[in-house]
LOGUNU-817417 format. One record per residue (C-alpha): residue number from 1; x, y, z. Coordinates in Angstrom, 2 decimals. Each point is the difference from the previous one (the first is absolute). Example, Ala and Ser with C-alpha at 12.3 -4.5 7.8 and 13.67 -1.06 7.14 Angstrom:
<rs>
[r 1; [12.30; -4.50; 7.80]]
[r 2; [1.37; 3.44; -0.66]]
</rs>
This chain:
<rs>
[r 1; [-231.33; -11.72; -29.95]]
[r 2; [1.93; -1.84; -2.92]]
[r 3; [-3.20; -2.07; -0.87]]
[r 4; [-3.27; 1.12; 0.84]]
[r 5; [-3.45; -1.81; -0.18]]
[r 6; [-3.16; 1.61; 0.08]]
[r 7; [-3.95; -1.10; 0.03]]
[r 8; [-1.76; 1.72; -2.12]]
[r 9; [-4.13; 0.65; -0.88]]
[r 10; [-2.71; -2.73; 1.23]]
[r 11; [0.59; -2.75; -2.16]]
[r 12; [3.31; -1.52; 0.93]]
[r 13; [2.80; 2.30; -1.79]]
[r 14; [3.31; 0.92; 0.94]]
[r 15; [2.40; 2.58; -1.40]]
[r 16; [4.04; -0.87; 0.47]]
[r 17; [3.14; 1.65; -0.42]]
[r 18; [3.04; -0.13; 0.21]]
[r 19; [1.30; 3.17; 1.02]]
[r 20; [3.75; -0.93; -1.78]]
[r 21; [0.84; -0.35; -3.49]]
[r 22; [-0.18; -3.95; 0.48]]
[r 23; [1.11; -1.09; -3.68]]
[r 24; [3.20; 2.54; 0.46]]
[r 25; [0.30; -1.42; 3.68]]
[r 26; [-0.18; -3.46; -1.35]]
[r 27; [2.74; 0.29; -3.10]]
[r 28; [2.55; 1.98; 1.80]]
[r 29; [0.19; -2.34; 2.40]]
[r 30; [0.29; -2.34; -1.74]]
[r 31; [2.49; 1.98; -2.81]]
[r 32; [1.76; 2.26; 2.28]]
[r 33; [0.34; 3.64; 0.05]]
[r 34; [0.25; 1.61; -3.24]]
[r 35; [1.90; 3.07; 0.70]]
[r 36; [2.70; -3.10; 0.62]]
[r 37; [-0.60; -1.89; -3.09]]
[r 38; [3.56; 1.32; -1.87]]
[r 39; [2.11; 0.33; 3.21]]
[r 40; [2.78; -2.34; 1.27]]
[r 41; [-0.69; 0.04; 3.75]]
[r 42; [0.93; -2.82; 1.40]]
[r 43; [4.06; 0.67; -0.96]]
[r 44; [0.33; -2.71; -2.51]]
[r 45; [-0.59; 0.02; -3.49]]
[r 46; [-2.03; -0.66; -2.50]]
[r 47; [-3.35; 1.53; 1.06]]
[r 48; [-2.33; -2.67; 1.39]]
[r 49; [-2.73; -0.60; 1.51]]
[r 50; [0.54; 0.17; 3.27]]
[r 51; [1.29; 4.02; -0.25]]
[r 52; [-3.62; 0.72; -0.35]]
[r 53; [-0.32; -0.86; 3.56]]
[r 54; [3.42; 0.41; 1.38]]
[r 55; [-0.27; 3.25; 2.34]]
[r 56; [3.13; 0.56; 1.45]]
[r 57; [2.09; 1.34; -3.03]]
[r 58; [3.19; 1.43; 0.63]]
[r 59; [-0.91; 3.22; -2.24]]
[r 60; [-3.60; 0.12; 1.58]]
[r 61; [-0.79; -2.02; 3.32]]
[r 62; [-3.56; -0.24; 0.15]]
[r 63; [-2.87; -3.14; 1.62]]
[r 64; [-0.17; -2.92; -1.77]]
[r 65; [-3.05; -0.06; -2.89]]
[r 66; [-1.15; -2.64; 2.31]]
[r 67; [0.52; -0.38; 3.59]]
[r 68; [2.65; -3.21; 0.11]]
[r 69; [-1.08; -0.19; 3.96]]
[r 70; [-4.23; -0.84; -1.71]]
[r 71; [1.92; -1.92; -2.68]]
[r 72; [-2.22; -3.66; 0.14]]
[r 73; [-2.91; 1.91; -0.03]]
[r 74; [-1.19; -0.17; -4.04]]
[r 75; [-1.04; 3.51; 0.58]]
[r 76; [-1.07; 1.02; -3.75]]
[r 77; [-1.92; -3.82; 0.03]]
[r 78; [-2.05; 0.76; 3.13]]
[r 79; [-1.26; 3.17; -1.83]]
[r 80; [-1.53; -2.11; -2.82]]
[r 81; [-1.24; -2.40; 2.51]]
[r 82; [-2.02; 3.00; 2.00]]
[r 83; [-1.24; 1.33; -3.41]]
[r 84; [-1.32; -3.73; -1.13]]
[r 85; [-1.56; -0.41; 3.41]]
[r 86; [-1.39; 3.49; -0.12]]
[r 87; [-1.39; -1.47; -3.60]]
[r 88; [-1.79; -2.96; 1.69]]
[r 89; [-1.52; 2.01; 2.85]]
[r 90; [-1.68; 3.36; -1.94]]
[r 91; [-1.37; -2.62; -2.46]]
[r 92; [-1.47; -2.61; 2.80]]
[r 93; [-3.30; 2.02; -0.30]]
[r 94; [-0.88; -1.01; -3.36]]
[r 95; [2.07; -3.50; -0.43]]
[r 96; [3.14; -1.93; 1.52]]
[r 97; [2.65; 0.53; -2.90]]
[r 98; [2.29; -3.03; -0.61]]
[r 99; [3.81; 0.24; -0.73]]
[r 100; [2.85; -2.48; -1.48]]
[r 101; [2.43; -0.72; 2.32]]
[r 102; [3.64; 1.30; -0.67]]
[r 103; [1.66; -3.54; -0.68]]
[r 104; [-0.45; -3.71; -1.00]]
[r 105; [-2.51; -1.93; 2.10]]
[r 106; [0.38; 2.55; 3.11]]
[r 107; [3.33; -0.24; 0.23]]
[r 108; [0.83; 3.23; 2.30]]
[r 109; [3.51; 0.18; -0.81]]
[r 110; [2.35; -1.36; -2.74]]
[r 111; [3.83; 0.47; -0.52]]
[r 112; [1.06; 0.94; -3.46]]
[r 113; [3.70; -1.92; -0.33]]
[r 114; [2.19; 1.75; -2.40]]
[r 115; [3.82; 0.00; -0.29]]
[r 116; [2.35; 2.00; -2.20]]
[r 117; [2.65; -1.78; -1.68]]
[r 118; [3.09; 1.86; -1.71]]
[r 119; [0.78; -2.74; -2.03]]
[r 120; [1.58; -2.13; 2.43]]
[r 121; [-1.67; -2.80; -0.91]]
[r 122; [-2.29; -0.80; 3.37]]
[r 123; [-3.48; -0.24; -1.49]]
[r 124; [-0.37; -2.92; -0.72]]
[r 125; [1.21; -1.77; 2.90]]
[r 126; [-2.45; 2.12; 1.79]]
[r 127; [-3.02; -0.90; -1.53]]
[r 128; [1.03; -3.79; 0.18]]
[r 129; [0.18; 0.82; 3.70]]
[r 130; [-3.87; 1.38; -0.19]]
[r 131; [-1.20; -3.11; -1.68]]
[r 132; [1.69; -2.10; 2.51]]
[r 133; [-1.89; 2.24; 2.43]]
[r 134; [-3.24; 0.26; -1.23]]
[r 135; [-2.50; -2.65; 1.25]]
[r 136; [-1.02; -3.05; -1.89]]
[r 137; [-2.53; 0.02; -2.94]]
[r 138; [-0.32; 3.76; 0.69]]
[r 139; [-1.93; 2.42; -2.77]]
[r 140; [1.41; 3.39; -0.95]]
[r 141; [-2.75; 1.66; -0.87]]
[r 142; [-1.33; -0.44; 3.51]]
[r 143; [3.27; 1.15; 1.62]]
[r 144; [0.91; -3.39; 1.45]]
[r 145; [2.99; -0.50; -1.52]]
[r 146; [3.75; 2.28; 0.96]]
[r 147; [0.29; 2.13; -2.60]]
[r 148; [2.38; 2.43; -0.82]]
[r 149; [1.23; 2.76; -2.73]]
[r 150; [4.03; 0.85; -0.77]]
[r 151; [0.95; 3.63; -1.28]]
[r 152; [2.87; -0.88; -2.41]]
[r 153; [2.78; 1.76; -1.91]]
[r 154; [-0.87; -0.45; -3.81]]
[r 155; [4.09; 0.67; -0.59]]
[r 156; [0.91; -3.31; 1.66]]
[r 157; [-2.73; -2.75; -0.16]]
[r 158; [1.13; -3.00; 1.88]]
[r 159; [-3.65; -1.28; -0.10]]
[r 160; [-0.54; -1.34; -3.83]]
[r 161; [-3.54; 0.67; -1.98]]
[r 162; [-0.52; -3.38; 0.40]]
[r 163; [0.41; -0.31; 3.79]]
[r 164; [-1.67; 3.33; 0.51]]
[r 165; [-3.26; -1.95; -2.47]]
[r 166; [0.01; -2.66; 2.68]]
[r 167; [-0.12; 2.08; 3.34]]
[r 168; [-2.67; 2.99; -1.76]]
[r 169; [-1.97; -3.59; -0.88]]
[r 170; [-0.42; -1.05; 3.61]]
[r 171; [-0.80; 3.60; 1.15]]
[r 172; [3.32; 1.98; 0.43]]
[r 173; [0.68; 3.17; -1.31]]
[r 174; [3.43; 0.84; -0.87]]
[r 175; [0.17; 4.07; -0.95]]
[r 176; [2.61; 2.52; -1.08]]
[r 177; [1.59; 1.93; 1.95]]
[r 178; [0.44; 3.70; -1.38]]
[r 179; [3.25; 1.33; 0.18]]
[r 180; [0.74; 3.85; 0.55]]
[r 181; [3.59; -1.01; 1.07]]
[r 182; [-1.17; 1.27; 3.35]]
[r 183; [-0.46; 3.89; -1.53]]
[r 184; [-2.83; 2.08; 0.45]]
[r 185; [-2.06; 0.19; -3.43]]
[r 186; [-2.24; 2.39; -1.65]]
[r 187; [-3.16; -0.74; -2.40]]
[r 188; [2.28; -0.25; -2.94]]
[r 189; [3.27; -2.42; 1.30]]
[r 190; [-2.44; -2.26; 1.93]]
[r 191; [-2.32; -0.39; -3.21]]
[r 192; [3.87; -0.79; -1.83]]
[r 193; [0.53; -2.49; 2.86]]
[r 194; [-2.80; -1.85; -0.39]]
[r 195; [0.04; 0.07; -3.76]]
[r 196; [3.09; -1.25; -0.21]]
[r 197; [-0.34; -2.99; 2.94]]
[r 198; [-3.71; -1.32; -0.71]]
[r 199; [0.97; -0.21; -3.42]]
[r 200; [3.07; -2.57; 1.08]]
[r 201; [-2.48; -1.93; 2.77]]
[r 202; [-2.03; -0.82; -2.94]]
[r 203; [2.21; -0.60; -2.31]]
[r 204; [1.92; -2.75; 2.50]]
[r 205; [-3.18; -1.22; 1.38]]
[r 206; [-2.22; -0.78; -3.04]]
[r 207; [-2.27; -2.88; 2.03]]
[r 208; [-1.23; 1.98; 2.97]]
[r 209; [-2.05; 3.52; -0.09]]
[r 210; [1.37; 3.19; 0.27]]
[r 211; [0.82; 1.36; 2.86]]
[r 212; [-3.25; 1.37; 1.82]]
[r 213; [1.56; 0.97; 3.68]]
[r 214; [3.18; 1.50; 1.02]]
[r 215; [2.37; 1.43; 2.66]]
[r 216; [2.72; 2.64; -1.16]]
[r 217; [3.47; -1.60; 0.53]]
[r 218; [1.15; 2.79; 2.96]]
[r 219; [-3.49; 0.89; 0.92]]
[r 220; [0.51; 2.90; -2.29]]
[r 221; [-3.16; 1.81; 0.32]]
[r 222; [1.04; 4.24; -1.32]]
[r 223; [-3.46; 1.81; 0.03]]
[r 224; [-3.74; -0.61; 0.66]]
[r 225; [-1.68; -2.00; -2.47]]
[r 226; [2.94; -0.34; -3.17]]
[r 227; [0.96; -3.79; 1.53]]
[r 228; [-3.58; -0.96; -0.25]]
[r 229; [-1.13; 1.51; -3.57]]
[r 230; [3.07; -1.56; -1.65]]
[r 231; [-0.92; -3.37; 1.53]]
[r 232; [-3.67; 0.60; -1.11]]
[r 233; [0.94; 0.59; -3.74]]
[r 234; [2.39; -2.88; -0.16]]
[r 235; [-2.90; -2.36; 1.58]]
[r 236; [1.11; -0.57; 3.41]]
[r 237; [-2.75; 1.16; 2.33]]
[r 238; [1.09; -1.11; 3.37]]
[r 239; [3.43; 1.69; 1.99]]
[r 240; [1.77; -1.11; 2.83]]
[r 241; [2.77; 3.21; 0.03]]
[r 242; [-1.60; 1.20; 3.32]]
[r 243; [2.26; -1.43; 2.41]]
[r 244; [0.45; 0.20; 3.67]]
[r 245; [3.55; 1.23; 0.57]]
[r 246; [3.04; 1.05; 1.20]]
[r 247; [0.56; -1.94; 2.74]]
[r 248; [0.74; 2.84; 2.46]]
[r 249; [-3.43; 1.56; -1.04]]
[r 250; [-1.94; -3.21; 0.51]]
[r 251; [1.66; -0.89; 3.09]]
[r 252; [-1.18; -3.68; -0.15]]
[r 253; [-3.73; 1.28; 0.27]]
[r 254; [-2.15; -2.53; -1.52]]
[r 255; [-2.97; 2.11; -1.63]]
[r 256; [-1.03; 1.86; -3.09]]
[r 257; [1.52; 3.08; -0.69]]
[r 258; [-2.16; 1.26; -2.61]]
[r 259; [-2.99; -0.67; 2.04]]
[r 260; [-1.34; -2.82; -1.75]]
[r 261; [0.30; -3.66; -0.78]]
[r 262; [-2.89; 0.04; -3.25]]
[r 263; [1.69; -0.11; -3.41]]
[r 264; [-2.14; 3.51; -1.40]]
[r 265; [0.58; 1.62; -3.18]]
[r 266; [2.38; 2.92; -0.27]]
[r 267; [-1.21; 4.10; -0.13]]
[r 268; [1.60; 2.54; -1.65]]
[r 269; [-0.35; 3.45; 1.73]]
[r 270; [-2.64; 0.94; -2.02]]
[r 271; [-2.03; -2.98; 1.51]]
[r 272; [0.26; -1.92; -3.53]]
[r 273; [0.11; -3.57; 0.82]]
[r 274; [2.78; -2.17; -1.27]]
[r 275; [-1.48; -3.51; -0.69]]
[r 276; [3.71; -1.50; 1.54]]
[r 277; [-0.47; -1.01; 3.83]]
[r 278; [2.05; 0.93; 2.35]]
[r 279; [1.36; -2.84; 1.93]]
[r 280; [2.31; 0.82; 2.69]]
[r 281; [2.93; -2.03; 1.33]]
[r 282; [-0.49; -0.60; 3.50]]
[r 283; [2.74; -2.56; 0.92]]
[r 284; [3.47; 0.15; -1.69]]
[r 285; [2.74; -2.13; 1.02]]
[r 286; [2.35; 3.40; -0.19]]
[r 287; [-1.90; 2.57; 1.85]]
[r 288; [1.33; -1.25; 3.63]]
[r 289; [-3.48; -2.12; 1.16]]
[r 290; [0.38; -2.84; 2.16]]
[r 291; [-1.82; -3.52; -1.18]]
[r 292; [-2.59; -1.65; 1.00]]
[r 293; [-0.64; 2.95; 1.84]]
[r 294; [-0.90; 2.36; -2.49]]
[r 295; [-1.90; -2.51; -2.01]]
[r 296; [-2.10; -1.49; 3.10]]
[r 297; [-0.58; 3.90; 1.22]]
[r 298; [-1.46; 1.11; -3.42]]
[r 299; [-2.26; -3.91; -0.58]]
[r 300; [-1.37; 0.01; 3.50]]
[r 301; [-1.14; 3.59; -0.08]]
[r 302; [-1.87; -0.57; -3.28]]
[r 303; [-1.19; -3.28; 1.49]]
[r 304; [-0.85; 1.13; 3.21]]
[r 305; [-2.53; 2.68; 1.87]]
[r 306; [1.78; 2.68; -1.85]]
[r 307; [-1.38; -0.75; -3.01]]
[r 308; [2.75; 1.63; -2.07]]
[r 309; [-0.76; -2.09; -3.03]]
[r 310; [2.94; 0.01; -2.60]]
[r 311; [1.81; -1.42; -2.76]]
[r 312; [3.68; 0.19; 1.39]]
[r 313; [3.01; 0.15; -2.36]]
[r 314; [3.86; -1.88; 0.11]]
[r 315; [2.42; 1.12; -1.67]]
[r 316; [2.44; -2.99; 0.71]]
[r 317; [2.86; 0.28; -2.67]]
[r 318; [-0.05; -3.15; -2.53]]
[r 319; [3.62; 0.18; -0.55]]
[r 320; [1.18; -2.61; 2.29]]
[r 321; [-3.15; -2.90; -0.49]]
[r 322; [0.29; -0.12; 4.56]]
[r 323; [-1.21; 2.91; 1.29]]
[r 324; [-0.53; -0.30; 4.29]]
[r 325; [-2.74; 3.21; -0.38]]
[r 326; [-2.05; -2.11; -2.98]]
[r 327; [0.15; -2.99; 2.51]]
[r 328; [-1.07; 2.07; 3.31]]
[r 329; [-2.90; 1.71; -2.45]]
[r 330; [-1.00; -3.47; -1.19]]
[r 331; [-0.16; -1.81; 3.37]]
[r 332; [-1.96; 3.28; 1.50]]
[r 333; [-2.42; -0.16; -2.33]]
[r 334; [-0.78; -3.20; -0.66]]
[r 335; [-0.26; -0.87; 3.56]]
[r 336; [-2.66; 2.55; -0.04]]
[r 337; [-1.67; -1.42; -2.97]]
[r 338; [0.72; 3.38; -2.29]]
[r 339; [0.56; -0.93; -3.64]]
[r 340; [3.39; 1.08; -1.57]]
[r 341; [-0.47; 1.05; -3.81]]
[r 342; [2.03; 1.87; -2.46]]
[r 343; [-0.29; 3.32; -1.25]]
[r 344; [-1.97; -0.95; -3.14]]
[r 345; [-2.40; -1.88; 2.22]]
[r 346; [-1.38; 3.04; 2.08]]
[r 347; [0.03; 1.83; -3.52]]
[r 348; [-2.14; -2.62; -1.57]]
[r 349; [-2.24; 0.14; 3.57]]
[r 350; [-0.38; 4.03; 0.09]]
[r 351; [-1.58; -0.63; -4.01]]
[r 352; [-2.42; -2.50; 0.72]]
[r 353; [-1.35; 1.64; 3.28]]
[r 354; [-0.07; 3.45; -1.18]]
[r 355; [-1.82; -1.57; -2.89]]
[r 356; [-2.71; -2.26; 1.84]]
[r 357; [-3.25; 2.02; 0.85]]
[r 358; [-3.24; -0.24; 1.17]]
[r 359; [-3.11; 0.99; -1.59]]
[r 360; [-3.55; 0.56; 0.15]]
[r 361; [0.04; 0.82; 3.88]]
[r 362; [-3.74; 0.19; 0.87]]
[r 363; [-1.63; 0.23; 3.34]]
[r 364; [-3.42; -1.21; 0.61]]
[r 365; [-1.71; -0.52; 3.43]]
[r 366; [2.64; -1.66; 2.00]]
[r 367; [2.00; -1.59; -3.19]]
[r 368; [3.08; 1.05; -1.51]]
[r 369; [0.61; -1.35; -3.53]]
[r 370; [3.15; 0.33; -2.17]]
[r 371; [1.82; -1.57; -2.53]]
[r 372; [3.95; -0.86; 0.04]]
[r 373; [1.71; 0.70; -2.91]]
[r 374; [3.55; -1.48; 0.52]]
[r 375; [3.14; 2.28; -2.55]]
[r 376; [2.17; -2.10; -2.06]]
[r 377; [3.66; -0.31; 0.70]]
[r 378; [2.18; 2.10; -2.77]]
[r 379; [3.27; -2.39; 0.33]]
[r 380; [0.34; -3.95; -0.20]]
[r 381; [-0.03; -0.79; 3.56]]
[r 382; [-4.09; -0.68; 1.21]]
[r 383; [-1.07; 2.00; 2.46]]
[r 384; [-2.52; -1.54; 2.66]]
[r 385; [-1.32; 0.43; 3.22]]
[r 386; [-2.37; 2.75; 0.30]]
[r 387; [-1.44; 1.20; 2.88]]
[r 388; [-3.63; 1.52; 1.20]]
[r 389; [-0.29; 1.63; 2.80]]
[r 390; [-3.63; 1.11; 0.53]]
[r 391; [-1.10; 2.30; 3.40]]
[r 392; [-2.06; -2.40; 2.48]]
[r 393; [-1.55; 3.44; 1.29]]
[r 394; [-3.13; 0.96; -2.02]]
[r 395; [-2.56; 2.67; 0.85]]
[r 396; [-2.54; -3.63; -0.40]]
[r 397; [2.17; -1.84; 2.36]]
[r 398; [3.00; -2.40; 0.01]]
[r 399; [0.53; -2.09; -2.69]]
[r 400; [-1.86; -3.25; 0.00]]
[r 401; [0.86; -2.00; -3.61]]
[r 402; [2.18; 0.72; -3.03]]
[r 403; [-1.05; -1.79; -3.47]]
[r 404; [1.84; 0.00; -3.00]]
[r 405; [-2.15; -1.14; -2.86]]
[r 406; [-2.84; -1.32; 2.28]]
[r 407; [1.98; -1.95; 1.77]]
[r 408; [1.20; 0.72; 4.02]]
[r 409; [3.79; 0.72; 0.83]]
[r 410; [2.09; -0.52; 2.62]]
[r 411; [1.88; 2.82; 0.84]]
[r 412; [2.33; 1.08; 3.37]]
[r 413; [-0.08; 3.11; 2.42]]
[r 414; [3.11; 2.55; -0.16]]
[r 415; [0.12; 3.02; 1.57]]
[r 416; [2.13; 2.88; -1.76]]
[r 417; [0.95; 3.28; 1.32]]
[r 418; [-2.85; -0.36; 2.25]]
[r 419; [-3.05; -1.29; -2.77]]
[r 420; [-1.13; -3.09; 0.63]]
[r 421; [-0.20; -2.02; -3.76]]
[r 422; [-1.33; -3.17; -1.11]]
[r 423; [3.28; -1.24; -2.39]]
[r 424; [-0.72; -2.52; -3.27]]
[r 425; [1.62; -0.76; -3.02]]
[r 426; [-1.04; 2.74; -2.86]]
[r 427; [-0.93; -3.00; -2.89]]
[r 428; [-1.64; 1.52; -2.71]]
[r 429; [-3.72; 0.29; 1.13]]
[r 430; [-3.58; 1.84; 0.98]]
[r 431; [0.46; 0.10; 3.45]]
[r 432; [-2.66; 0.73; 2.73]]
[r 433; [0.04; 0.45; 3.32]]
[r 434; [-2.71; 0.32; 2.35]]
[r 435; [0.19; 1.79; 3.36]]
[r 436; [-2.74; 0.32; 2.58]]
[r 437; [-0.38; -0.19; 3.81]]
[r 438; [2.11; -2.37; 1.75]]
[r 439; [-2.02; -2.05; 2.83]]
[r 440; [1.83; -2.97; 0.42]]
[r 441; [2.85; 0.85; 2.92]]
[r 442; [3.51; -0.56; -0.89]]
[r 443; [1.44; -3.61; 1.80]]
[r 444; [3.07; -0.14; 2.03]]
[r 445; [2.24; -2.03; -1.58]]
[r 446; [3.56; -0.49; 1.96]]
[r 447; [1.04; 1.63; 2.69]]
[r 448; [4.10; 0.36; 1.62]]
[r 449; [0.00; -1.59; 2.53]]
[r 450; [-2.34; -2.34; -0.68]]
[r 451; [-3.59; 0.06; 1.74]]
[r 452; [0.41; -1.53; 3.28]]
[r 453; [3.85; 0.18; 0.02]]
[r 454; [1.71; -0.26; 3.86]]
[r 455; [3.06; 1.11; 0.89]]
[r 456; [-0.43; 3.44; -1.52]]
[r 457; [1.75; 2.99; 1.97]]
[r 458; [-1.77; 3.61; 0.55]]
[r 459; [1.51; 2.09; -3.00]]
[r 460; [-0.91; -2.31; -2.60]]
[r 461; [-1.30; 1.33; -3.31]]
[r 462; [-3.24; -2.02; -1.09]]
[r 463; [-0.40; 0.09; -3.57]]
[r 464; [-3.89; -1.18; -0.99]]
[r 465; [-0.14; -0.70; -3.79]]
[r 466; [-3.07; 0.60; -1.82]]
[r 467; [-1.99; -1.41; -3.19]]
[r 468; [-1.17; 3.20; -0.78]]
[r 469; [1.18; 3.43; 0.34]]
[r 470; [-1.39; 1.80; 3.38]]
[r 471; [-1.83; 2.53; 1.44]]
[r 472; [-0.31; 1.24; 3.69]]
[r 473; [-3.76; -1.99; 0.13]]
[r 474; [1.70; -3.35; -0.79]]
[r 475; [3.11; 0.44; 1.94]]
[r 476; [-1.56; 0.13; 3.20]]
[r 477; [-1.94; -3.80; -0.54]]
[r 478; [3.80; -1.26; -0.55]]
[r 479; [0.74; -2.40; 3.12]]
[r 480; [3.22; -1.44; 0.33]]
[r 481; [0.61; -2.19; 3.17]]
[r 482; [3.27; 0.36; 2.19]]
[r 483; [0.92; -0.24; 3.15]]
[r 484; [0.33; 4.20; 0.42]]
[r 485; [-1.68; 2.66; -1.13]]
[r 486; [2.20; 1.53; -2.89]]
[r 487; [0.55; 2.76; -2.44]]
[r 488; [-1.72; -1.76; -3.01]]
[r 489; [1.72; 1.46; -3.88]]
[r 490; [-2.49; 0.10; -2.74]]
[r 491; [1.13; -1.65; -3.62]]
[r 492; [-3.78; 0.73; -1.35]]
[r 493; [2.17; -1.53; -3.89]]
</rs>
């Protein structure tokens, strides 16, 4: 087996393994294979990303890294998932372990907008256009509002310091956009490219930070880890050079080639962590994908039973301020309800979650107790929305009450990956929560079609909605009246 479970002694243990080397599994996925880190396989030049995956090089035809035909599936995502669930279950026997949820307010998927513009002047027609779009009285730091980040050339700025002031002011991000004049680079020449072209972003753009994301101009990405390192010392600590292309290798596949849809940090080969996340470009407007398809394949599959949760990255060029792939992207998500933010935004996010904590877990009886520490954002955009999820499975029962400070709080039932979870807000807080017995039986709440319906044909699905989740003992005191006896579908949520 790849993952085995197994009980151990008389007091509730288990031993695990995982019978793969699941961090190596995990990154290479995710990175590609490194015996194809320096090689031009895909035929066209410079080196990027995508030859790390690319199998079917002229010189040496071998399988794609990962299989194109599997290519939705978040494969190197679904690994974590297992190991966090595998977490949760070994440590049941001595408490239910709570967890922050990956975005804002349980959002399950966002789209990071970001457009590259070679100084042809589009920006900042395109932001106007995501102001116009974005829905009255919204707040950015809750990911209401359309928000959006533009790569640009620092050798032509057609956006002025003080225009570029008044967009980074209402939550924009506008970026450079390294130039390697489309060559491949080594440690040295990049380190002179960004020198030379951070040093002239600043220099024109003296109200608004420095830049702290970044996509190479080309998607020139030469080795391993040398793109990420160079970003890292210059302060940028979020790239979005991994990019879904050519369009004869994508073959208008909506999905994630690199296995993943989670902005993680880079690894070196070594297995040094480089604190610069890896945010892959899912959806280009250049890579041959068809829109709204791609868009509404990748949203609905986070949003849906899949459960392949993501934050899902444009590139739709800035050069022109129209753009028909930004306006498919934006109508697919917001129809969806999926915030849109820039670059900087999931940056500032990734901080202030990674930094939020809890502490003093403690397990007494049937009570959990814990404190929520929420991080503190490291750039000028506020980052809200936390997220609890806490197991509704105890060894003491189902959860009954959650208190924060003494007081009771409401919170709602989610089931992820297969654990069912009571979901709150993580406020700063000494949280409780009790569990115990349940003895009061769930309530049906709606049923489709309604109870007593007529007119309803053999065949029909009856879906029983319930206040409570289910088990076997209460399902079969569930009576819904119809003129047949029918197949009855369970939603215990």
């Amino acid at each position: 087996p790849a993952v085995t479970v197994r009980n151990v002694g008389s007091n509730g243990g288990q031993a695990a393994a995982f019978t793969y080397d699941l961090a190596r599994s995990v990154v290479y996925t995710r990175q590609g294979n490194p015996a194809w880190a320096t090689e031009e396989r895909d035929g066209s030049a410079p080196i990027r990303s995508d030859d790390k995956f690319y199998g079917d090089a002229a010189t040496d035809p071998q399988p794609d890294w990962v299989d194109l035909a599997k290519v939705a599936i978040p494969q190197a995502d679904e690994q974590q998932r297992l190991l966090a669930n595998l977490i949760l279950y070994m440590n049941l026997d001595k408490k239910p372990l709570p967890r922050f949820w990956y975005f804002p307010n349980g959002k399950k998927a966002v789209v990071i907008m970001t457009g590259d513009d070679h100084g042809n002047g589009g920006t900042a027609g395109r932001f106007d256009q995501y102001l116009a779009a974005s829905p009255s009285g919204c707040t950015v730091a809750n990911w209401e509002c359309v928000r959006a980040t533009s790569y640009i050339y620092v050798e032509l700025p057609y956006l002025s310091d003080t225009e570029a002031k008044s967009y980074t002011d209402q939550g924009f991000e506008v970026g450079l956009h390294l130039n390697t004049n489309c060559a491949d680079y080594d440690a040295t020449s990049l380190n002179a490219f960004y020198s030379d072209q951070v040093s002239g972003f600043t220099s024109a753009y003296l109200s608004i930070p420095a830049p702290i994301t970044q996509r190479h101009h080309c998607i020139a990405w030469s080795d391993w880890i040398t793109g990420a390192k160079t970003q890292f010392n210059y302060g940028m600590r979020l790239d979005t050079s991994y990019y879904f292309w050519p369009p004869g290798w994508v073959q208008d596949r909506p999905g994630v080639f690199t296995g993943s849809a989670m902005p993680m940090r880079f690894a070196d080969l070594d297995g040094t962590i480089i604190d610069v996340y890896n945010t892959t470009t899912q959806m280009t407007d250049e890579s041959g994908q068809t829109y709204p398809n791609t868009s509404d394949v990748l949203l609905s599959a986070a949003l849906g039973p899949q459960g392949y949760y993501g934050a899902y990255t444009v590139n739709a060029h800035t050069d022109l301020a129209s753009n028909p792939v930004s306006d498919a992207v934006v109508a697919s998500a917001l129809g969806r309800g999926v915030p849109i933010v820039s670059s900087r935004q999931m940056m500032d996010w990734l901080d202030f979650r990674n930094s939020s904590s809890f502490q003093g877990l403690g397990w007494s009886g049937n009570s959990l107790s814990f404190n929520v520490a929420p991080g503190i954002a490291t750039q000028d955009i506020p980052a809200a929305g936390l997220q609890v999820l806490l197991p509704v499975n105890s060894t003491a029962g189902l959860l009954a009450d959650i208190t924060r400070d003494g007081a009771s709080i409401p919170y709602a039932n989610e089931t992820v990956k297969g654990v069912a979870y009571a979901a709150f807000p993580g406020a700063a807080g000494a949280y409780v929560a009790t569990y115990g017995v349940d003895t009061t039986p769930p309530t049906m709440t709606a049923t489709s079609p309604a109870n007593g319906a007529t007119g309803v044909f053999a065949g029909t699905t009856v879906t029983a909605t319930f206040s409570e989740a289910v088990d076997a003992a209460t399902v079969s005191s569930a009576t819904v009246t119809l003129p047949y006896d029918g197949q009855i579908t369970l939603n215990g949520e």
